[in-house]
PDB file as gemmi writes it, atoms N, CA and C in Angstrom:
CRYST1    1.000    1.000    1.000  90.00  90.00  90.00 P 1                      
ATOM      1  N   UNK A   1     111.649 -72.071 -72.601  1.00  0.00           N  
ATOM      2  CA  UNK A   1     110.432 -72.702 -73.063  1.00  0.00           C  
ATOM      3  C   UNK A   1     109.653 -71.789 -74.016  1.00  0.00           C  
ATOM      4  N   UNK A   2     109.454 -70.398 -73.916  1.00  0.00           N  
ATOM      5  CA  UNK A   2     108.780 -70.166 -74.628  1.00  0.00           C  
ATOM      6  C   UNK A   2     109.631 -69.561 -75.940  1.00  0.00           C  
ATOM      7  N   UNK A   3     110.721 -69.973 -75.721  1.00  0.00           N  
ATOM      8  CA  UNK A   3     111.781 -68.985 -77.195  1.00  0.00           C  
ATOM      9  C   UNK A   3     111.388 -70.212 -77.703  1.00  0.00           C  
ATOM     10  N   UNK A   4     111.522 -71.618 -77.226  1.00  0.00           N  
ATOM     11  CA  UNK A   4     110.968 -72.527 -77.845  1.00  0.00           C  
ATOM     12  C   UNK A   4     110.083 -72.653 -79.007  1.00  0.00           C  
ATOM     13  N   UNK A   5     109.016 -72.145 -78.227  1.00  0.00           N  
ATOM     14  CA  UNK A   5     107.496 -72.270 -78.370  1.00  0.00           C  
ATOM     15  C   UNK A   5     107.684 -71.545 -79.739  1.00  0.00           C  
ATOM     16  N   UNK A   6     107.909 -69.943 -79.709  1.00  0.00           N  
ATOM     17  CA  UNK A   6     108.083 -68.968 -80.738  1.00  0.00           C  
ATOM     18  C   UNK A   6     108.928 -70.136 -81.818  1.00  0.00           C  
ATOM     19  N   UNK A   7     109.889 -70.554 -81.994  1.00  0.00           N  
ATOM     20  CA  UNK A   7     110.725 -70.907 -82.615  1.00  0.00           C  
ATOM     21  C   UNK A   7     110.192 -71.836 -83.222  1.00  0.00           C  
ATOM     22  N   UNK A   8     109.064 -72.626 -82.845  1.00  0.00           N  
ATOM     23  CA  UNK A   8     108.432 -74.053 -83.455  1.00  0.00           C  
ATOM     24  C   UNK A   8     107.382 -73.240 -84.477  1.00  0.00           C  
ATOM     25  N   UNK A   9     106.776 -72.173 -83.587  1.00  0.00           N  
ATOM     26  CA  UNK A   9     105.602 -70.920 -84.534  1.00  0.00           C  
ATOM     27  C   UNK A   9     106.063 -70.404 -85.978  1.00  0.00           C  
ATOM     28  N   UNK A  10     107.686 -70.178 -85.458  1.00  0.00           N  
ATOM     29  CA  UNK A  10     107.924 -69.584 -86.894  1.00  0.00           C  
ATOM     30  C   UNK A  10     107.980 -70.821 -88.231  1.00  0.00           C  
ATOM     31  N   UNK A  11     108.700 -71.722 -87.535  1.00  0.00           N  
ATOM     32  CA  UNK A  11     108.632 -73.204 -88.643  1.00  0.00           C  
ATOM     33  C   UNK A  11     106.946 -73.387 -89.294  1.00  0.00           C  
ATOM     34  N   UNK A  12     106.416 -73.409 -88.176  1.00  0.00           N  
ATOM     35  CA  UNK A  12     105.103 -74.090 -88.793  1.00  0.00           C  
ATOM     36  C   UNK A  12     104.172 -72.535 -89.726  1.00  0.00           C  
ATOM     37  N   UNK A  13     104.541 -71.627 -89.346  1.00  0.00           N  
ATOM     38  CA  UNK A  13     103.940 -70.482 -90.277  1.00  0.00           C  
ATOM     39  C   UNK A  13     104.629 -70.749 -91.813  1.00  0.00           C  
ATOM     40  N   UNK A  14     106.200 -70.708 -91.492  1.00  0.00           N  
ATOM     41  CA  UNK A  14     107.178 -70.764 -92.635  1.00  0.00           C  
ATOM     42  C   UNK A  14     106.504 -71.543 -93.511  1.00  0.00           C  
ATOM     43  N   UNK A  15     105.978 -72.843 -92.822  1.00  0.00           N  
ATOM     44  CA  UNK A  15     105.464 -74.133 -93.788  1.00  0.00           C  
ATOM     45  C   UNK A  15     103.849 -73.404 -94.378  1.00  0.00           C  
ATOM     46  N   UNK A  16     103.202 -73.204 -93.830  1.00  0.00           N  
ATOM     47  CA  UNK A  16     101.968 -72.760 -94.028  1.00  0.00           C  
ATOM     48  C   UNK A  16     102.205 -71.930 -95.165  1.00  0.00           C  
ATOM     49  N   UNK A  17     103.157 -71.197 -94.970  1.00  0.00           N  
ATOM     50  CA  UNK A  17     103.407 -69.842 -96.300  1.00  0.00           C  
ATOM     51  C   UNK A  17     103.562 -70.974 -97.852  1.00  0.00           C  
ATOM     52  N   UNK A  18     104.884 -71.675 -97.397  1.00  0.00           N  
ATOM     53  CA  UNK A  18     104.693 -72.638 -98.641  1.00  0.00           C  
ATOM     54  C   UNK A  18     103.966 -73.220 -99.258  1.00  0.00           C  
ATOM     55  N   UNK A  19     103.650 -73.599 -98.250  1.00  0.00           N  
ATOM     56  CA  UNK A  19     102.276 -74.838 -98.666  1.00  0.00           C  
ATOM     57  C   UNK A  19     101.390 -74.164 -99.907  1.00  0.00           C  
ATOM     58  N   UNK A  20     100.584 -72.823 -98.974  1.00  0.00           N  
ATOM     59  CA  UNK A  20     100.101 -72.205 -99.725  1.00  0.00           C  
ATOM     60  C   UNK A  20     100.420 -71.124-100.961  1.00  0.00           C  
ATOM     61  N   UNK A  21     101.723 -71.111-101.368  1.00  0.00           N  
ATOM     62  CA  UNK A  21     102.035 -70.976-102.695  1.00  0.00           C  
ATOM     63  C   UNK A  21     102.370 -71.855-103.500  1.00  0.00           C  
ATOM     64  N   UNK A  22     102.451 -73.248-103.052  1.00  0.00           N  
ATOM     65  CA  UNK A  22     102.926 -74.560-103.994  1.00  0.00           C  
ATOM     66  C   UNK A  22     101.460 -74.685-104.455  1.00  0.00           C  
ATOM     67  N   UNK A  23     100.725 -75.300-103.960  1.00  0.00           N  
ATOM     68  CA  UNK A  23      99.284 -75.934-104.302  1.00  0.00           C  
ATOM     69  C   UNK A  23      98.974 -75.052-105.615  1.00  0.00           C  
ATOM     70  N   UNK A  24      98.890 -73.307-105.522  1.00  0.00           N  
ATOM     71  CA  UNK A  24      98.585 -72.702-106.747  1.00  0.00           C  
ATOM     72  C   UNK A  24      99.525 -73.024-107.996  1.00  0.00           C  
ATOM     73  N   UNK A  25     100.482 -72.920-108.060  1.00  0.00           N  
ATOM     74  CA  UNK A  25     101.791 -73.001-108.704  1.00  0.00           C  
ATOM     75  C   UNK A  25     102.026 -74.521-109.090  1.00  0.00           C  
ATOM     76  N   UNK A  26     101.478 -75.680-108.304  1.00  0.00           N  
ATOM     77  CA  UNK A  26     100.986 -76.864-109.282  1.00  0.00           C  
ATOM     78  C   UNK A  26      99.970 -76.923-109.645  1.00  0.00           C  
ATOM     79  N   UNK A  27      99.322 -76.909-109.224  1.00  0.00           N  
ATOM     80  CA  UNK A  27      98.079 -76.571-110.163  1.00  0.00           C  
ATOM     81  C   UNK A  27      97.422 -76.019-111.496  1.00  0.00           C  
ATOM     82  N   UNK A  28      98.388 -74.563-111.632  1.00  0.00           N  
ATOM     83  CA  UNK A  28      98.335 -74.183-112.506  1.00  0.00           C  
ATOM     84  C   UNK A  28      99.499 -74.972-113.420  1.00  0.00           C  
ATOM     85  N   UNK A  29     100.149 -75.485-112.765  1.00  0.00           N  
ATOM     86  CA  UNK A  29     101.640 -76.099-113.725  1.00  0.00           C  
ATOM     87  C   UNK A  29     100.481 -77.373-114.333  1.00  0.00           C  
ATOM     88  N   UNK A  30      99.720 -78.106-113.669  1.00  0.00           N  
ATOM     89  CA  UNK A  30      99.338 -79.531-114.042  1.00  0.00           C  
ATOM     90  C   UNK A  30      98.165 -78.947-115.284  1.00  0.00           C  
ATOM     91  N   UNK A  31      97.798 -77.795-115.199  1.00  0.00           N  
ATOM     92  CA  UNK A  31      96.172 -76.948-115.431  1.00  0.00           C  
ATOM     93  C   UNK A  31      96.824 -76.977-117.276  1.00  0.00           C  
ATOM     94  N   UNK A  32      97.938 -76.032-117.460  1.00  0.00           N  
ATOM     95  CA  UNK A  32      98.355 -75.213-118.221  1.00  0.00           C  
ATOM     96  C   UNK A  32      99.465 -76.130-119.225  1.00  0.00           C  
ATOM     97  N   UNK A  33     100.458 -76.595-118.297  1.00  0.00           N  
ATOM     98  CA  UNK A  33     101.614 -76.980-119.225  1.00  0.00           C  
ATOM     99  C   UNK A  33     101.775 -77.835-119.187  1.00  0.00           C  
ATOM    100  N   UNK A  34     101.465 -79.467-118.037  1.00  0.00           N  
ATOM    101  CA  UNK A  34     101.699 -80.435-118.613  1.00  0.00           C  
ATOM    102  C   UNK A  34     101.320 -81.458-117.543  1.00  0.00           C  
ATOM    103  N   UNK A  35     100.304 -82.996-117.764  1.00  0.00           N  
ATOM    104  CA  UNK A  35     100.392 -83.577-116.627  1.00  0.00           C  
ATOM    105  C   UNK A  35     100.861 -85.164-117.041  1.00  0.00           C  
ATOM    106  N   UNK A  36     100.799 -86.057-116.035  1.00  0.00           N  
ATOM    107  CA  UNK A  36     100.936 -87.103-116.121  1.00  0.00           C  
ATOM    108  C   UNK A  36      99.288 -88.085-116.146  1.00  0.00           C  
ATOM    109  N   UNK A  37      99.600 -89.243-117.068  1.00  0.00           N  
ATOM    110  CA  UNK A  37      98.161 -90.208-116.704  1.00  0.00           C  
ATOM    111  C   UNK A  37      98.459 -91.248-117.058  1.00  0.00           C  
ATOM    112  N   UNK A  38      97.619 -91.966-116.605  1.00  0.00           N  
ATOM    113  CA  UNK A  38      97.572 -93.487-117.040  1.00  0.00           C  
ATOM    114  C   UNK A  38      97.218 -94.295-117.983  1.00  0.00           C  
ATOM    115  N   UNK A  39      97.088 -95.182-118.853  1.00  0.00           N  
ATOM    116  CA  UNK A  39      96.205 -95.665-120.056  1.00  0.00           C  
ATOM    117  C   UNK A  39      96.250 -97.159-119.860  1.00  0.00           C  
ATOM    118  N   UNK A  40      95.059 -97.198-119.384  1.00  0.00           N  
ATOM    119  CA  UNK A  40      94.284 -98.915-118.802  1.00  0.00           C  
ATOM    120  C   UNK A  40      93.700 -99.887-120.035  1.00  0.00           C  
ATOM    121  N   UNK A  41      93.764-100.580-119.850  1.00  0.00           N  
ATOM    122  CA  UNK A  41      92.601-101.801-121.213  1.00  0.00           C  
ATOM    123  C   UNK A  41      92.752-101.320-122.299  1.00  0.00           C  
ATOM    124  N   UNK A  42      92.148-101.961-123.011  1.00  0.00           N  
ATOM    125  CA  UNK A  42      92.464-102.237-124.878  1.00  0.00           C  
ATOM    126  C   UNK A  42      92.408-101.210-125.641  1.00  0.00           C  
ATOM    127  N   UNK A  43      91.415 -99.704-124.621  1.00  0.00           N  
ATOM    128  CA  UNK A  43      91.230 -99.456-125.896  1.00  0.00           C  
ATOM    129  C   UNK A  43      92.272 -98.442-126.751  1.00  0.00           C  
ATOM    130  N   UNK A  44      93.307 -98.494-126.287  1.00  0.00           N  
ATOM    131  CA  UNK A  44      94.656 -98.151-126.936  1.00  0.00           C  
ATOM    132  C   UNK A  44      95.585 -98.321-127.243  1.00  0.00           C  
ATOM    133  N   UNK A  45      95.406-100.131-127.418  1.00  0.00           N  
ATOM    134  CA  UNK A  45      96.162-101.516-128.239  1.00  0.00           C  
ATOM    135  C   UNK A  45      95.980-101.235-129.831  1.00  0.00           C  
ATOM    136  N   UNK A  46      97.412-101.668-130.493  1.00  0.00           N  
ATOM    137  CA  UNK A  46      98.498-101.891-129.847  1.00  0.00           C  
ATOM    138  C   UNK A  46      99.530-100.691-129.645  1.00  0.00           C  
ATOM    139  N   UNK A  47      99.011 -99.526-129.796  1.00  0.00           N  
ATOM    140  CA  UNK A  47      99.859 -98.196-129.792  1.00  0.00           C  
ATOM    141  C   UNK A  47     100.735 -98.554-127.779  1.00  0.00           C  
ATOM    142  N   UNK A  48      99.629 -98.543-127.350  1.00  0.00           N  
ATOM    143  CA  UNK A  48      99.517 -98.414-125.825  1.00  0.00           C  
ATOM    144  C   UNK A  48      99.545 -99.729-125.144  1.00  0.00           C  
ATOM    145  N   UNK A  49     100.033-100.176-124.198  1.00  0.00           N  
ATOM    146  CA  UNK A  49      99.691-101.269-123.546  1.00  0.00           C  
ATOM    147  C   UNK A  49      99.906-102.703-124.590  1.00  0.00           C  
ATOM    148  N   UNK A  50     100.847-103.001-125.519  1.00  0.00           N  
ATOM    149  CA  UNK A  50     100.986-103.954-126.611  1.00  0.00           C  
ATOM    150  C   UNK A  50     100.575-105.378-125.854  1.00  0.00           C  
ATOM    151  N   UNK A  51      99.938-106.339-126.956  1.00  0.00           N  
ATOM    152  CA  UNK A  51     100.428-107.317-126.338  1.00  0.00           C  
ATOM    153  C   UNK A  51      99.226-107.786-125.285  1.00  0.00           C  
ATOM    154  N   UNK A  52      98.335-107.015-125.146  1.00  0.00           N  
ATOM    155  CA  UNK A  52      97.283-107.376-124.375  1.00  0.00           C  
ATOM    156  C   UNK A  52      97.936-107.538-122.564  1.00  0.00           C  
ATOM    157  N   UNK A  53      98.786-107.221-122.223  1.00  0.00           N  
ATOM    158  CA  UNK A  53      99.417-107.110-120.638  1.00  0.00           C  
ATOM    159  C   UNK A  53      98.590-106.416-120.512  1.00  0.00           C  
ATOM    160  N   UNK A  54      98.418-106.750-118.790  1.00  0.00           N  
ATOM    161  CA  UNK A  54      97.953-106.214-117.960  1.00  0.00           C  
ATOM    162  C   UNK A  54      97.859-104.540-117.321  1.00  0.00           C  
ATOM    163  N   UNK A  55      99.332-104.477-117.250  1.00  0.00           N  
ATOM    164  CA  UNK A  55      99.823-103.266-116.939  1.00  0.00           C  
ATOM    165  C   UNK A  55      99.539-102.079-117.615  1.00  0.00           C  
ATOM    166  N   UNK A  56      99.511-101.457-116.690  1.00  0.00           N  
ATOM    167  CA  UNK A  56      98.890 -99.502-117.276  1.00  0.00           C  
ATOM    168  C   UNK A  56     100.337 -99.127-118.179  1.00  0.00           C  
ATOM    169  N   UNK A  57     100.364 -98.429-118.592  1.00  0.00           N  
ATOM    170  CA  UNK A  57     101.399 -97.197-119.269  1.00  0.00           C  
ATOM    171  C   UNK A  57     101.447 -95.986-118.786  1.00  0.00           C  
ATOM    172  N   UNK A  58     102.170 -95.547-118.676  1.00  0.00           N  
ATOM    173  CA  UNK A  58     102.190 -93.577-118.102  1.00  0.00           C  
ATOM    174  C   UNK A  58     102.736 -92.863-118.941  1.00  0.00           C  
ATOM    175  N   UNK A  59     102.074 -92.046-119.403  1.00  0.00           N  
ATOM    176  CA  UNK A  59     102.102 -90.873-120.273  1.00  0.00           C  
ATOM    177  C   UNK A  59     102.163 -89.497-119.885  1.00  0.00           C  
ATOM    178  N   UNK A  60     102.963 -88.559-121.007  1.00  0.00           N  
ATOM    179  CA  UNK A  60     102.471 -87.450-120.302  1.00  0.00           C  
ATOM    180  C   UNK A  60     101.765 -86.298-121.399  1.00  0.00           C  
ATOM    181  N   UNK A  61     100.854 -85.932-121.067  1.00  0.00           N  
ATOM    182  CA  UNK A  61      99.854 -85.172-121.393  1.00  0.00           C  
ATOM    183  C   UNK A  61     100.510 -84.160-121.823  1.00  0.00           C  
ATOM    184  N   UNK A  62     100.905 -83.298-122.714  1.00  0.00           N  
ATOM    185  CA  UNK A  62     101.619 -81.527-122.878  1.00  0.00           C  
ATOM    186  C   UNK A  62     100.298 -81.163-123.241  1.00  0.00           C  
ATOM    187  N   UNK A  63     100.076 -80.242-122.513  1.00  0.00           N  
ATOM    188  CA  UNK A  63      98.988 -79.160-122.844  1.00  0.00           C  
ATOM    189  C   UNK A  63      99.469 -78.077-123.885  1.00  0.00           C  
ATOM    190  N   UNK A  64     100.596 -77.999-123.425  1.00  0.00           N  
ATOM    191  CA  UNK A  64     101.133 -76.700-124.071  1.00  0.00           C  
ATOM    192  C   UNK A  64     101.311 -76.719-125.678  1.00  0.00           C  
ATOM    193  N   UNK A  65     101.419 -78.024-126.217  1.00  0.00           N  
ATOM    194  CA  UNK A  65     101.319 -78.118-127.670  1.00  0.00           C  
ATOM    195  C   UNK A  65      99.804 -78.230-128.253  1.00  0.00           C  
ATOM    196  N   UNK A  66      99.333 -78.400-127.359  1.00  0.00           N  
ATOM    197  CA  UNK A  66      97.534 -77.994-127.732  1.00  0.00           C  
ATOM    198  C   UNK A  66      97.248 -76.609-128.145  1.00  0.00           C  
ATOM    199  N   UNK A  67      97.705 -75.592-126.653  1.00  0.00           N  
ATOM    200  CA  UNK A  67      97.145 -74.460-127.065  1.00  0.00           C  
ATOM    201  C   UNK A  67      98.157 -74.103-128.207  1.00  0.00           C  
ATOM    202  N   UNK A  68      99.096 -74.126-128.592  1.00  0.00           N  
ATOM    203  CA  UNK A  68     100.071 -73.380-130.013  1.00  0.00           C  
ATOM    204  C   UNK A  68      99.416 -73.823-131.712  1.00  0.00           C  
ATOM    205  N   UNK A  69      98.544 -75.340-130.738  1.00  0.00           N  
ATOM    206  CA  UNK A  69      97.853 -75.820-132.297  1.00  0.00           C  
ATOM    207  C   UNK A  69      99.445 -76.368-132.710  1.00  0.00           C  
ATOM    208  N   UNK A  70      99.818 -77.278-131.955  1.00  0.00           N  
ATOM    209  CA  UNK A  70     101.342 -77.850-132.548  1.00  0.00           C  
ATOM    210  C   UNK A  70     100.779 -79.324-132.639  1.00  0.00           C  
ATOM    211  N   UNK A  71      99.468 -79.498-133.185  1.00  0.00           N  
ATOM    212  CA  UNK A  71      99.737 -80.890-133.316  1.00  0.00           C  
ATOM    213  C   UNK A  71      99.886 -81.723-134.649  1.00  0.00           C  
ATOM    214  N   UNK A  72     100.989 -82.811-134.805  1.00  0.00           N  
ATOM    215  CA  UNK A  72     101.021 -83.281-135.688  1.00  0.00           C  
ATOM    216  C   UNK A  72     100.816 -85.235-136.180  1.00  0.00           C  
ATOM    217  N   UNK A  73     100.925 -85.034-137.355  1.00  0.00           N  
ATOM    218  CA  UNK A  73     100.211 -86.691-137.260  1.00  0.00           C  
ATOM    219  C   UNK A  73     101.630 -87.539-136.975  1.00  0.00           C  
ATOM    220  N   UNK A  74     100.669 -88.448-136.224  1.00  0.00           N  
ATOM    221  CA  UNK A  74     100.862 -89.681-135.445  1.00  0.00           C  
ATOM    222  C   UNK A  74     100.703 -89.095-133.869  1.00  0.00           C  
ATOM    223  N   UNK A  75     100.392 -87.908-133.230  1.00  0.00           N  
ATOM    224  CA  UNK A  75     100.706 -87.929-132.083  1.00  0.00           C  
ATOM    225  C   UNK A  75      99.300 -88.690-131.568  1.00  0.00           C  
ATOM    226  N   UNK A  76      99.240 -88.757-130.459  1.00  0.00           N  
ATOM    227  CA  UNK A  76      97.801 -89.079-129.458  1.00  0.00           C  
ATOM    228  C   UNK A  76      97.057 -88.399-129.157  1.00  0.00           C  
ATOM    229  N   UNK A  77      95.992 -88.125-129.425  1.00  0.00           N  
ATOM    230  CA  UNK A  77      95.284 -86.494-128.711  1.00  0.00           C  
ATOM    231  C   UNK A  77      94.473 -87.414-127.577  1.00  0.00           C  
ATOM    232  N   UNK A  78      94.353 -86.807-126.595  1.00  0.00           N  
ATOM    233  CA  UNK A  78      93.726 -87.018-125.047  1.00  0.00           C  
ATOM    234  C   UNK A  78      92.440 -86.014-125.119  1.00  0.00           C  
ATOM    235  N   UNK A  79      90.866 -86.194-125.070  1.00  0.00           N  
ATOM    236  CA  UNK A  79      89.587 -85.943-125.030  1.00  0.00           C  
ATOM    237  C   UNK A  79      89.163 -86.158-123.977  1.00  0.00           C  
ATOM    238  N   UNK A  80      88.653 -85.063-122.863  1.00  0.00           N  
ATOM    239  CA  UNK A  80      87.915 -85.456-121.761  1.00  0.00           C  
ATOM    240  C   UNK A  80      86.248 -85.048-122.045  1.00  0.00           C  
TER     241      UNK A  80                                                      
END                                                                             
């Protein structure tokens, strides 16, 4: 019972260790180099969403061609 006990301790530390190096390590991944989003209603018809449908679009955001100053025409720039 208690090699048990120890044996369930080490799993759930093991996880704890992960946990807490993933969360930084996406974070900075979503922060820095690149995320995903959504683009709702018109106001990015007809590039986005054609056609007046309902449905969202998913995009993905590169940060990383922001900071190099890699942007060129026709892309989308995203403004928060």
């Amino acid at each position: 019972m208690a090699q048990a006990q120890g044996f369930g301790r080490r799993y759930i530390k093991a996880f704890f260790k992960g946990f807490f190096v993933a969360i930084p390590v996406t974070v900075t991944f979503l922060d820095r180099v690149a995320c995903v989003a959504r683009v709702e209603g018109a106001s990015m018809q007809p590039s986005l969403n054609p056609g007046g449908r309902q449905a969202s679009d998913v995009v993905l955001l590169n940060h990383w061609s922001i900071r190099n100053y890699d942007v060129q025409r026709g892309d989308i720039v995203s403004l928060v």
